[in-house]
C-alpha positions, 0 to 999 in steps of 0.5 A, spaced: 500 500 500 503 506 497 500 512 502 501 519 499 505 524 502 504 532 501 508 538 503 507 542 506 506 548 501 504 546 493 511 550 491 515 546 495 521 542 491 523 535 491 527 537 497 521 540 500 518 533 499 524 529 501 524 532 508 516 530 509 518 522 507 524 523 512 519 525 517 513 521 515 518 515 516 520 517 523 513 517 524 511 511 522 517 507 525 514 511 531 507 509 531 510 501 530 509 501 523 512 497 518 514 500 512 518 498 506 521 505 505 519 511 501 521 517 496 520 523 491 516 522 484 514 528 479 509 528 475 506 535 471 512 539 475 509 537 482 513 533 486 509 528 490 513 523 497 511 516 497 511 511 503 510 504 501 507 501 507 509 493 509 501 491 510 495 493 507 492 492 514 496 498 517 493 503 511 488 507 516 493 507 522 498 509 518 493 516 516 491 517 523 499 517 525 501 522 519 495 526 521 497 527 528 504 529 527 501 535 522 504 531 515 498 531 509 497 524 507 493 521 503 492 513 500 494 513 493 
């Protein structure tokens, strides 16, 4: 299951979105999630972040953890 990651601002660069995955991560890690790692893509010039989470079952605990911790997410 692959959760989308925002940043924090639409104009943001694929720095800007790296930063949100390294968090999002962390956060995951945190909340005892299981993950199978992360990273940038670009599409129509906006740089988007994705996690790919180890479960599927994780999907909706893995939002709320996200949510909590201020980071836009979204399951994609």
């Amino acid at each position: 299951m692959r959760i989308m990651i925002q940043p924090p601002d639409h104009t943001s660069g694929a720095r800007h979105a790296g930063e949100e995955v390294s968090k999002a991560l962390e956060v995951l890690n945190d909340a005892f999630i299981k993950t199978e790692g992360g990273g940038t893509m670009t599409g129509d010039g906006i740089v988007t972040g994705v996690v790919v989470l180890g479960s599927d079952d994780d999907a909706a605990k893995a939002l709320d953890a996200l949510g909590k911790a201020g980071i836009k997410a979204s399951i994609g």
